[in-house]
N, C-alpha and C positions, 0 to 999 in steps of 0.2 A: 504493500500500500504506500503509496504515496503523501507523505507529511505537508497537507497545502500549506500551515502558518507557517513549518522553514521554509519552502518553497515562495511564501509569501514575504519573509521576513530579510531573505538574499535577494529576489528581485523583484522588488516592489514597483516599479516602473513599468518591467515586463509585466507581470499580473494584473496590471491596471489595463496597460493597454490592450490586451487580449482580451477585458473582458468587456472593453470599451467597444474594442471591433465587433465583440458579439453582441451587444447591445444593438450596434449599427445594422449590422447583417439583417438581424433578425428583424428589426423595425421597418427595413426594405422591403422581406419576404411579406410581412402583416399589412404593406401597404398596396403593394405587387399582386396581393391576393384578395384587396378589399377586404377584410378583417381587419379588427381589432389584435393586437399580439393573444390577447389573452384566447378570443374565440377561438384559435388556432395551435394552442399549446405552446405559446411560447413564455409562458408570463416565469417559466422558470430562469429563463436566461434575462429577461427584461425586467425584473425586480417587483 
């Protein structure tokens, strides 16, 4: 398994960004698809 807070705690920048890109991504697909993030299952990655 994988330790996300060291993971988070060595590269906090990295981890930001990646989850910032998924924020994005995802917010694309939910508008590309006329939904709502949530109607579509994304409300995990979208907060």
């Amino acid at each position: 398994m994988i330790n996300v807070k060291n993971i988070g705690s060595k590269f906090p920048t990295e981890v930001t960004t990646i989850a910032q890109n998924i924020r994005a991504i995802t917010s694309k697909i939910a508008r590309g698809m006329g939904s709502d993030p949530e109607a579509i299952g994304l409300n995990l990655f979208t907060g």
